[in-house]
Chimera marker file (.cmm) of the C-alpha trace (Angstrom):
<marker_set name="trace">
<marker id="1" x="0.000" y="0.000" z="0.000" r="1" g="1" b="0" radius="0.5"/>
<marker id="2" x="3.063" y="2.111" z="0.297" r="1" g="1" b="0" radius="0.5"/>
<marker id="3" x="3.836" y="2.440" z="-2.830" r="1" g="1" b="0" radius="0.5"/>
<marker id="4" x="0.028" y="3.193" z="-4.005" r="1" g="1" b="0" radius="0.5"/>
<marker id="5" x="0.292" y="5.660" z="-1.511" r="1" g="1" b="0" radius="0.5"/>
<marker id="6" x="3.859" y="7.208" z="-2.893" r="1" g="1" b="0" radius="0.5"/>
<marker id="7" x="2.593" y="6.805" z="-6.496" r="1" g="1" b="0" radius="0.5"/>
<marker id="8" x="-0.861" y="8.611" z="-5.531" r="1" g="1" b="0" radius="0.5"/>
<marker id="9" x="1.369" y="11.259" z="-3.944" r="1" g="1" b="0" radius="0.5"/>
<marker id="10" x="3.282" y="11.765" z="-7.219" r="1" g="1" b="0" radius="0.5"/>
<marker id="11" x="0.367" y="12.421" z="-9.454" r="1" g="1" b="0" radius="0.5"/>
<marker id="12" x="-1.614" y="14.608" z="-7.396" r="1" g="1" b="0" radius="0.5"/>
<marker id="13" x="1.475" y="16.441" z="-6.714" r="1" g="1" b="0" radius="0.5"/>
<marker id="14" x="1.723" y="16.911" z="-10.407" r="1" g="1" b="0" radius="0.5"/>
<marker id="15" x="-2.079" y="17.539" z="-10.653" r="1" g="1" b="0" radius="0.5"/>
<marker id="16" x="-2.284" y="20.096" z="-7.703" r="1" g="1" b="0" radius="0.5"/>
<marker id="17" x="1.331" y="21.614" z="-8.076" r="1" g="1" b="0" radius="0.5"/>
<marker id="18" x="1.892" y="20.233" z="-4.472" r="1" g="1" b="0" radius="0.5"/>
<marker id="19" x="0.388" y="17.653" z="-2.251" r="1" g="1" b="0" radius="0.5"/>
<marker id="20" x="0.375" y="17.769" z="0.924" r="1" g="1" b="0" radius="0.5"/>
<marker id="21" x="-0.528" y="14.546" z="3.592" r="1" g="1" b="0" radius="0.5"/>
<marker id="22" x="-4.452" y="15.906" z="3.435" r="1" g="1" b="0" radius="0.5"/>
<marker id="23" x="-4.545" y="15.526" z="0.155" r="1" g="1" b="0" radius="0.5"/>
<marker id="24" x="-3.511" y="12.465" z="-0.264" r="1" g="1" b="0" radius="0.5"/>
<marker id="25" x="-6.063" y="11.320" z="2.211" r="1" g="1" b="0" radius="0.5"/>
<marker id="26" x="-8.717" y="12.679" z="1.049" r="1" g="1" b="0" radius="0.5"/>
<marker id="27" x="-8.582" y="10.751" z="-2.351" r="1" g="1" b="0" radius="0.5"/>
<marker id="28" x="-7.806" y="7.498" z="-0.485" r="1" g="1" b="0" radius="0.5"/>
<marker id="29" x="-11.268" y="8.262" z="1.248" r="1" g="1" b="0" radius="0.5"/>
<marker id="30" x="-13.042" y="9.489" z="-2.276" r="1" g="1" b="0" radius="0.5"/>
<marker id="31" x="-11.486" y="6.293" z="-4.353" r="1" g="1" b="0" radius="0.5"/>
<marker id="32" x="-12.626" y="4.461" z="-1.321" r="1" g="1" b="0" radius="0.5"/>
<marker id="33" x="-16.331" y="5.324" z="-1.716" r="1" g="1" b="0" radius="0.5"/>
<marker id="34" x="-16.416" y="4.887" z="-5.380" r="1" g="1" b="0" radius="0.5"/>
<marker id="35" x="-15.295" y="1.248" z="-5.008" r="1" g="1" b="0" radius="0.5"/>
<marker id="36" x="-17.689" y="0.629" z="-1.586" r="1" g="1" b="0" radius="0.5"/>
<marker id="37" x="-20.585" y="2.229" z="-4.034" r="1" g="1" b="0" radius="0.5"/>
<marker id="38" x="-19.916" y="-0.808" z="-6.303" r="1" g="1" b="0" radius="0.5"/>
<marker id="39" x="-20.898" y="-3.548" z="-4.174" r="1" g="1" b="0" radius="0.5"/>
<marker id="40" x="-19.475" y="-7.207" z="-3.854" r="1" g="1" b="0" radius="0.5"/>
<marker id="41" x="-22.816" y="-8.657" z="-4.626" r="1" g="1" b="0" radius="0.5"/>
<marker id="42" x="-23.151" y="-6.295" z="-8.100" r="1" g="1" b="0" radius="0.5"/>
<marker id="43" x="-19.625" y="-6.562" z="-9.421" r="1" g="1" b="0" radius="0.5"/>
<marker id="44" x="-20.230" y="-10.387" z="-8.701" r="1" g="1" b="0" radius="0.5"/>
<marker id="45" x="-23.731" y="-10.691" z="-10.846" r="1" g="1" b="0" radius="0.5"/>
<marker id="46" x="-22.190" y="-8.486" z="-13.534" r="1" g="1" b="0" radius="0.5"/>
<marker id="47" x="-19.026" y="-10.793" z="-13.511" r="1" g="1" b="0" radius="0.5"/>
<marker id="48" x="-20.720" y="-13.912" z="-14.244" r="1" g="1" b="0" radius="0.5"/>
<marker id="49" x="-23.044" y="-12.035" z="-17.076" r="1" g="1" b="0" radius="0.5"/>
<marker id="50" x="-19.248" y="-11.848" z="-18.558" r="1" g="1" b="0" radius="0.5"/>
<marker id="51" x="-18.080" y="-15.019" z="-17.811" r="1" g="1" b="0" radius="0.5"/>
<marker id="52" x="-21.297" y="-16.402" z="-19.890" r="1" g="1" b="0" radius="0.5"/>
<marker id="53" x="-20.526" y="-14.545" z="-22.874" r="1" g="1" b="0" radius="0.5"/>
<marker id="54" x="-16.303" y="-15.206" z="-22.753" r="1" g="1" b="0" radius="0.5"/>
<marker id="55" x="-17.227" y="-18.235" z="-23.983" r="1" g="1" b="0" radius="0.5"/>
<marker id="56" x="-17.629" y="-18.805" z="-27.921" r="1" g="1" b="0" radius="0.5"/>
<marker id="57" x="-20.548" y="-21.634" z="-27.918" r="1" g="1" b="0" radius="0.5"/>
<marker id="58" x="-22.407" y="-19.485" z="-25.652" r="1" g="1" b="0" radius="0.5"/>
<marker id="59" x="-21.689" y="-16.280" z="-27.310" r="1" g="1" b="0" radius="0.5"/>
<marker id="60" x="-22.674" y="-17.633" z="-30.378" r="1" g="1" b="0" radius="0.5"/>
<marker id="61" x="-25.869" y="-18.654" z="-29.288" r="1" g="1" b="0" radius="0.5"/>
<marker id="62" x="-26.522" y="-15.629" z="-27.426" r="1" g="1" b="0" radius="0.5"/>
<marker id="63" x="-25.815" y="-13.869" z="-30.772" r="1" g="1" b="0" radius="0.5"/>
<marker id="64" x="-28.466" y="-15.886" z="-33.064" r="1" g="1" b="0" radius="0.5"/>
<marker id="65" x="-30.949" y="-15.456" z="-30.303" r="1" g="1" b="0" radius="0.5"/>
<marker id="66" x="-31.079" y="-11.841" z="-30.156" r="1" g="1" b="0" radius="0.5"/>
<marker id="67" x="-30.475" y="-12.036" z="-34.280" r="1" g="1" b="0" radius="0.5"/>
<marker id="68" x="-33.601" y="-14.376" z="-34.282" r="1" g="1" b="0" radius="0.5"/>
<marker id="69" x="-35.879" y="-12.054" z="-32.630" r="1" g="1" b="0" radius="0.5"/>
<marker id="70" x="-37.674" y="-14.792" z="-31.369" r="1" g="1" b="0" radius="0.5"/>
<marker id="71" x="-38.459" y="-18.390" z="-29.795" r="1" g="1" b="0" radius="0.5"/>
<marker id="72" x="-35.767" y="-20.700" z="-30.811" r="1" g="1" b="0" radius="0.5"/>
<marker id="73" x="-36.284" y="-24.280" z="-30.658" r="1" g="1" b="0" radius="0.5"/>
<marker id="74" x="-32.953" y="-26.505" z="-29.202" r="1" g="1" b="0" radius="0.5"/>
<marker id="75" x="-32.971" y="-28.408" z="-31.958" r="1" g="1" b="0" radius="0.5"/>
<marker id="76" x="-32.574" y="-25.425" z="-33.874" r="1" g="1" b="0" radius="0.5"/>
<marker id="77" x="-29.389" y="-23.803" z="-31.739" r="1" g="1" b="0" radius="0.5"/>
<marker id="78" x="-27.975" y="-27.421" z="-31.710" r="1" g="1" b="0" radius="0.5"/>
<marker id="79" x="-28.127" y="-26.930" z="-35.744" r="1" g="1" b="0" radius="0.5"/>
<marker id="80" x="-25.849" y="-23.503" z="-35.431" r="1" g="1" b="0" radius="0.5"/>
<marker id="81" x="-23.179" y="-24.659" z="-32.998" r="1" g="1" b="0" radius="0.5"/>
<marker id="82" x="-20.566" y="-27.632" z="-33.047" r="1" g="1" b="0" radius="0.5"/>
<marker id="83" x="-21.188" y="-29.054" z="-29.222" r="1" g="1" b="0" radius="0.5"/>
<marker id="84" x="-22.993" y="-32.494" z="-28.037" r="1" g="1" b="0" radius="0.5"/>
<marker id="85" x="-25.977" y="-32.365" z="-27.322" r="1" g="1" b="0" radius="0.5"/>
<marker id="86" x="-24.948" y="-32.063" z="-23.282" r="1" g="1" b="0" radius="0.5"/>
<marker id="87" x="-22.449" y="-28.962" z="-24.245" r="1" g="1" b="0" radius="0.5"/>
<marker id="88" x="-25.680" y="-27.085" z="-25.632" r="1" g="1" b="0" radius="0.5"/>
<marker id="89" x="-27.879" y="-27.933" z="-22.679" r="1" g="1" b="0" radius="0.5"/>
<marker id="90" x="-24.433" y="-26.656" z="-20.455" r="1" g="1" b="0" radius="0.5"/>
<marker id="91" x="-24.225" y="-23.631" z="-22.113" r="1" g="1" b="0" radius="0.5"/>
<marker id="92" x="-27.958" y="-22.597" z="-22.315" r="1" g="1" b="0" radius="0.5"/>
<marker id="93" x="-28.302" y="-23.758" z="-18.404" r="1" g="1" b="0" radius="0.5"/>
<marker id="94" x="-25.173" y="-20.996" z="-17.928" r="1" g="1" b="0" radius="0.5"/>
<marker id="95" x="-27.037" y="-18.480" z="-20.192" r="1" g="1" b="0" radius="0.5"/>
<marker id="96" x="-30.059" y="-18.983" z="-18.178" r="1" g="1" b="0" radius="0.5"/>
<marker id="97" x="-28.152" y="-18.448" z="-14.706" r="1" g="1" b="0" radius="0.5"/>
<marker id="98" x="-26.986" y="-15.029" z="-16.341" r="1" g="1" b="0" radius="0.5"/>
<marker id="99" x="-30.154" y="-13.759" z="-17.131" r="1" g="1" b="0" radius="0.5"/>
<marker id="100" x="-29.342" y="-13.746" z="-20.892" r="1" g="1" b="0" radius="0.5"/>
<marker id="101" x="-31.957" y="-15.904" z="-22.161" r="1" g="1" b="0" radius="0.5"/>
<marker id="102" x="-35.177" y="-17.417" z="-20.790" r="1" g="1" b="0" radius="0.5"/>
<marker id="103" x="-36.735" y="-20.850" z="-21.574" r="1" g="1" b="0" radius="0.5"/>
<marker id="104" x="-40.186" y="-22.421" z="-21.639" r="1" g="1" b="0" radius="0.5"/>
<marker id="105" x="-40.850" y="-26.366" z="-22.520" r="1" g="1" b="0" radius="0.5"/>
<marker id="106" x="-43.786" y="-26.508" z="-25.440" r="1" g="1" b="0" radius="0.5"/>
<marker id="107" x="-45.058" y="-29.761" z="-25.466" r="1" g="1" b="0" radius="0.5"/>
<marker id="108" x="-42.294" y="-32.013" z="-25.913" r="1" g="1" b="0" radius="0.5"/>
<marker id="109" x="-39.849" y="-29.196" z="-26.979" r="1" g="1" b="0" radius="0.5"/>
<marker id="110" x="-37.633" y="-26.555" z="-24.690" r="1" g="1" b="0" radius="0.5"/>
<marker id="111" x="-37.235" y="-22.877" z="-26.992" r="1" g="1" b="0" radius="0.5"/>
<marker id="112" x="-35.513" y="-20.606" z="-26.258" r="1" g="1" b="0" radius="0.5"/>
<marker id="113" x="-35.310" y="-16.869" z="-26.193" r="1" g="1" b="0" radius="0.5"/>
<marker id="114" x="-32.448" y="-13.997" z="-25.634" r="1" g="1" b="0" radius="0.5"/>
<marker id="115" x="-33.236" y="-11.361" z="-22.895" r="1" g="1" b="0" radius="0.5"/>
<marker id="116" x="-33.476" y="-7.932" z="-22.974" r="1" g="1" b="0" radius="0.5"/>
<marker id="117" x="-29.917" y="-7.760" z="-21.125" r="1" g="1" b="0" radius="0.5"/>
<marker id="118" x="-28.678" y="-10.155" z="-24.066" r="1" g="1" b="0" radius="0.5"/>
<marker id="119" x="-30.398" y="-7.792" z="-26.511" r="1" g="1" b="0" radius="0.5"/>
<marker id="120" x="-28.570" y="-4.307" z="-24.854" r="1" g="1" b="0" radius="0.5"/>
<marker id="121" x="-25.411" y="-6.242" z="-24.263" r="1" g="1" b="0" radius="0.5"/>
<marker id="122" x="-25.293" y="-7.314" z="-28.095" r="1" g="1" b="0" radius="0.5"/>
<marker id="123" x="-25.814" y="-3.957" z="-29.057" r="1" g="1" b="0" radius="0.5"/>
<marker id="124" x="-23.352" y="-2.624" z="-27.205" r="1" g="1" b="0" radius="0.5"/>
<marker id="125" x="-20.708" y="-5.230" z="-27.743" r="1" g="1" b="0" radius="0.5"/>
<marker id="126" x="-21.744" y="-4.062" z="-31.951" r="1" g="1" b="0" radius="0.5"/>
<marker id="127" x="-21.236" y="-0.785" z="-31.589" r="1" g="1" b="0" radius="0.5"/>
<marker id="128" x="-17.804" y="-0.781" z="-29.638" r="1" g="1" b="0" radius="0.5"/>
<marker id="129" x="-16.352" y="-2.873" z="-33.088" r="1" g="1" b="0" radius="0.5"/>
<marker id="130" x="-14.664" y="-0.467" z="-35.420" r="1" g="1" b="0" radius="0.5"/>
<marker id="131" x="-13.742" y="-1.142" z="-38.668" r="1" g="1" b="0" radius="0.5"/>
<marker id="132" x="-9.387" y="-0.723" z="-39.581" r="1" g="1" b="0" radius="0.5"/>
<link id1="1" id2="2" r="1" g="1" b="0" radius="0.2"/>
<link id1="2" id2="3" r="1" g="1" b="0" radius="0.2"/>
<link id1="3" id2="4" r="1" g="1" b="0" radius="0.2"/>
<link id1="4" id2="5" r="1" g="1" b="0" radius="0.2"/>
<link id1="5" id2="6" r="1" g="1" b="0" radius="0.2"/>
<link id1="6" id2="7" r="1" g="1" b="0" radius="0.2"/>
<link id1="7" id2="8" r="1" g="1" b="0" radius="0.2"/>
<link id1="8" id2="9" r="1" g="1" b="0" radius="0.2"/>
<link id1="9" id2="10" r="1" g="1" b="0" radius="0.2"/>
<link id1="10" id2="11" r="1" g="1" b="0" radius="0.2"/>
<link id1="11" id2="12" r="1" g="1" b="0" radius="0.2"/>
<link id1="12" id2="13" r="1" g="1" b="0" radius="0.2"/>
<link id1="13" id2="14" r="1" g="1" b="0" radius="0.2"/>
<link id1="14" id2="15" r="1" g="1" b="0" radius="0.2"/>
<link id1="15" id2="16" r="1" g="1" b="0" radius="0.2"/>
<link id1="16" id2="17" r="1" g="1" b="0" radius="0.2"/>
<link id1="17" id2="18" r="1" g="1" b="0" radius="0.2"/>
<link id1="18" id2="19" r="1" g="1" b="0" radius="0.2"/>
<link id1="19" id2="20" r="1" g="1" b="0" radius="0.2"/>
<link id1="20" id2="21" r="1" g="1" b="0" radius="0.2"/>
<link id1="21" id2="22" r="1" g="1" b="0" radius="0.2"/>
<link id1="22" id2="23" r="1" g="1" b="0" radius="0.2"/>
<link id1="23" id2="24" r="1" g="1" b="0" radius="0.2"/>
<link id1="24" id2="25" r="1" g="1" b="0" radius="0.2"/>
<link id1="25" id2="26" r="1" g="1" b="0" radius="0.2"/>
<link id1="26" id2="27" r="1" g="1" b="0" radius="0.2"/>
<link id1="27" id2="28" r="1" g="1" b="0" radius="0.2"/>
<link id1="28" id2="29" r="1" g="1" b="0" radius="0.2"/>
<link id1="29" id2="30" r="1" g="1" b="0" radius="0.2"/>
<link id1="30" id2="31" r="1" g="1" b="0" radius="0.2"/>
<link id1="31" id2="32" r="1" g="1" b="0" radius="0.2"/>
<link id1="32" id2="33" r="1" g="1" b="0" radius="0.2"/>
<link id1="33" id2="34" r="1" g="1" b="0" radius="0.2"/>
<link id1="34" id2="35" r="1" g="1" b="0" radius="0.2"/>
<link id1="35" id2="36" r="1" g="1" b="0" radius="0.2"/>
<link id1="36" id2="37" r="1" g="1" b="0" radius="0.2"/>
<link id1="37" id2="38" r="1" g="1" b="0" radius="0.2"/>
<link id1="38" id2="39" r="1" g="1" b="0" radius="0.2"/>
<link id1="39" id2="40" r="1" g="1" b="0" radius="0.2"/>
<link id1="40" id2="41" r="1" g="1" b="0" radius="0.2"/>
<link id1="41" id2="42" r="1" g="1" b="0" radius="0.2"/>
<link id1="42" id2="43" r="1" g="1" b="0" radius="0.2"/>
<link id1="43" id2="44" r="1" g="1" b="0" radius="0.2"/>
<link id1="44" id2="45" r="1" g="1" b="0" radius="0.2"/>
<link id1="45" id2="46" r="1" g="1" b="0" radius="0.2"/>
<link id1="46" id2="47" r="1" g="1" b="0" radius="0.2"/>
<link id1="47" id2="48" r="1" g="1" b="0" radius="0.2"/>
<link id1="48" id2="49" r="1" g="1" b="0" radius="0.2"/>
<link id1="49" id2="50" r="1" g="1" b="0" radius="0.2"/>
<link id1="50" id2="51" r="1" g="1" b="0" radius="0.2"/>
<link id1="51" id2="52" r="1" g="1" b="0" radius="0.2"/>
<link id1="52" id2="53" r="1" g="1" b="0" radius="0.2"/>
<link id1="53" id2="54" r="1" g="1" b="0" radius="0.2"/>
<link id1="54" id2="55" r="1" g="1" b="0" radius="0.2"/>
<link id1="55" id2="56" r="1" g="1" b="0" radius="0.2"/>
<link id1="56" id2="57" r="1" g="1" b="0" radius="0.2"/>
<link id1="57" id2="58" r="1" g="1" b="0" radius="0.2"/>
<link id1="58" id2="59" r="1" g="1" b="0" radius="0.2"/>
<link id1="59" id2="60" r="1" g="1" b="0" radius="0.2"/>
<link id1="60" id2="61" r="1" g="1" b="0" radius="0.2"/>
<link id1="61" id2="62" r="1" g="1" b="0" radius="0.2"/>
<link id1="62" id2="63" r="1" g="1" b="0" radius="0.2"/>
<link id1="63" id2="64" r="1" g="1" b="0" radius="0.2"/>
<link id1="64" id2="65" r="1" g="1" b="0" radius="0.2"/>
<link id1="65" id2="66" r="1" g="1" b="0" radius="0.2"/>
<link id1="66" id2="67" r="1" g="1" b="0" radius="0.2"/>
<link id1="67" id2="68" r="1" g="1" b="0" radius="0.2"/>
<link id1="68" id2="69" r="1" g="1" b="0" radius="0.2"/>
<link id1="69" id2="70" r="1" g="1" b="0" radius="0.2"/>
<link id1="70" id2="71" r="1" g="1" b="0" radius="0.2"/>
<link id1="71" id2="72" r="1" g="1" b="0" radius="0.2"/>
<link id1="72" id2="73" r="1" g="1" b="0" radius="0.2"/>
<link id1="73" id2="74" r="1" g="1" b="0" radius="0.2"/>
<link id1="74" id2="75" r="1" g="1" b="0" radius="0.2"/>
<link id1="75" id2="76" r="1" g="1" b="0" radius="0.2"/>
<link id1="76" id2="77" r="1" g="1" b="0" radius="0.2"/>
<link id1="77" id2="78" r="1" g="1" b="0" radius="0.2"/>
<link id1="78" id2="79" r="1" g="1" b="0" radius="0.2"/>
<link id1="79" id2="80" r="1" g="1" b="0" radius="0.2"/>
<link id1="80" id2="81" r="1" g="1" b="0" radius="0.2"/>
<link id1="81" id2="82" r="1" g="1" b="0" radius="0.2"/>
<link id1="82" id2="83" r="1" g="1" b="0" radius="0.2"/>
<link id1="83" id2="84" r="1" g="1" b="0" radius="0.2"/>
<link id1="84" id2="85" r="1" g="1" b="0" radius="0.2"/>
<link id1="85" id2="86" r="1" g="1" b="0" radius="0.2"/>
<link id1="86" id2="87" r="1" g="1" b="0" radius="0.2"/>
<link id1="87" id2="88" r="1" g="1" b="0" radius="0.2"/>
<link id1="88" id2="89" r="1" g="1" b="0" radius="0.2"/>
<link id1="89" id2="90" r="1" g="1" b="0" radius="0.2"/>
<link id1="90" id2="91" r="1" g="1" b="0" radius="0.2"/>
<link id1="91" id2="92" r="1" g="1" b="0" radius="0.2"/>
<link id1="92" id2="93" r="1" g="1" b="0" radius="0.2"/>
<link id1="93" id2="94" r="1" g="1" b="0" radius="0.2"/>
<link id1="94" id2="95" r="1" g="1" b="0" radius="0.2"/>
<link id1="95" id2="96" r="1" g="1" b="0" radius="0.2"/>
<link id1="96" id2="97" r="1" g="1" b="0" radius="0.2"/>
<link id1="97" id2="98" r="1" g="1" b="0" radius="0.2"/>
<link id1="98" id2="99" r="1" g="1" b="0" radius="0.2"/>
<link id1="99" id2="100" r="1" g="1" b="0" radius="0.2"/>
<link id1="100" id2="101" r="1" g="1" b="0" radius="0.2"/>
<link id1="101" id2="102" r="1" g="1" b="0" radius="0.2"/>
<link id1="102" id2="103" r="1" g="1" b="0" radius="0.2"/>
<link id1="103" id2="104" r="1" g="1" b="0" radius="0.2"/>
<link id1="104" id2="105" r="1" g="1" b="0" radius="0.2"/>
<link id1="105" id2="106" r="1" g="1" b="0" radius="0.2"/>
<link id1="106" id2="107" r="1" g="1" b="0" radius="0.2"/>
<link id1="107" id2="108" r="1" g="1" b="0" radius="0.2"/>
<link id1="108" id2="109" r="1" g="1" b="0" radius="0.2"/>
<link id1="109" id2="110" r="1" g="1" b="0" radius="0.2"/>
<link id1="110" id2="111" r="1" g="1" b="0" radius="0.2"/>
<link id1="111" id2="112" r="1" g="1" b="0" radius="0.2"/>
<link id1="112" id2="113" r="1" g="1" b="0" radius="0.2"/>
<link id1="113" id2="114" r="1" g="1" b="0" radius="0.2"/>
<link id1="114" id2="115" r="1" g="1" b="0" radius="0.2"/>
<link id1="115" id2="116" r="1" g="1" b="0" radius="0.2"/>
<link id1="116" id2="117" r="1" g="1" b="0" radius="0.2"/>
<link id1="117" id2="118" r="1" g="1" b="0" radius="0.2"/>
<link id1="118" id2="119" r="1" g="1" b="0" radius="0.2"/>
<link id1="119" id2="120" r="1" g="1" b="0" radius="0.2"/>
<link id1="120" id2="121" r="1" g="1" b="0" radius="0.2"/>
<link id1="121" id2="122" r="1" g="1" b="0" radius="0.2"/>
<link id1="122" id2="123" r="1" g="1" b="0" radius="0.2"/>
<link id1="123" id2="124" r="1" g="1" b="0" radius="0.2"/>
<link id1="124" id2="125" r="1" g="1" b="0" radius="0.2"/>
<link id1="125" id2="126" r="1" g="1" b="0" radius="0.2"/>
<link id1="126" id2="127" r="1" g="1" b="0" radius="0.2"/>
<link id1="127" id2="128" r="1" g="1" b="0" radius="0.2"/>
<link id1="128" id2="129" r="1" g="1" b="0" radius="0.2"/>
<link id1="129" id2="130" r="1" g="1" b="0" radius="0.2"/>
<link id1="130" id2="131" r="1" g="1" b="0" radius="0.2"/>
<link id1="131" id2="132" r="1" g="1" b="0" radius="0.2"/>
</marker_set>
């Protein structure tokens, strides 16, 4: 912590033309509340949204969902991805834990269908791509 401290010291020194002891602690204490503000139990949720997406099966699927626009049957998203028939039901049971994608059973059939999170996450995820 020392050296967080020393390197803190540094830059607002170079920010505020000096920094004095008060300074220093009172950006410890700001820096503190901005990361207590977070929340274990939020950065945790939003953590696993990401750890459902980092992987490309589920990505994929979470992709054609939200391209679909609708219901999707698993014998459909078993025709789009390259996994056994237990890797899909893995991956959407992951999905589902995320809150990317909800599931009903119809009849003898489970569709499914991409959340609005998948939805704004997609979107976003599009628009941060640029083209070089």
């Amino acid at each position: 912590m020392a050296q967080t401290t020393e390197r803190l010291r540094r830059y607002l020194d170079d920010e505020l033309g000096e920094c004095r002891n008060e300074d220093v602690e009172r950006r410890l204490d700001e820096l503190s509340t901005l990361e207590a503000a977070l929340g274990t139990a939020q950065v945790n949720a939003e953590l696993d949204v990401l750890s459902a997406l980092s992987n490309e099966t589920r990505y994929t699927l979470v992709r054609v969902l939200v391209a679909a626009q609708e219901e999707l049957c698993v014998c459909e998203l078993n025709a789009v991805v390259d996994v056994t028939e237990s890797g899909l039901s893995h991956a959407l049971s992951k999905l589902l834990d995320a809150g990317l994608v909800s599931g009903r059973k119809d009849g003898r059939w489970k569709k499914y269908r991409a959340t609005n999170r998948a939805v704004a996450l997609i979107t976003v995820l599009e628009g941060s791509v640029t083209d070089e």
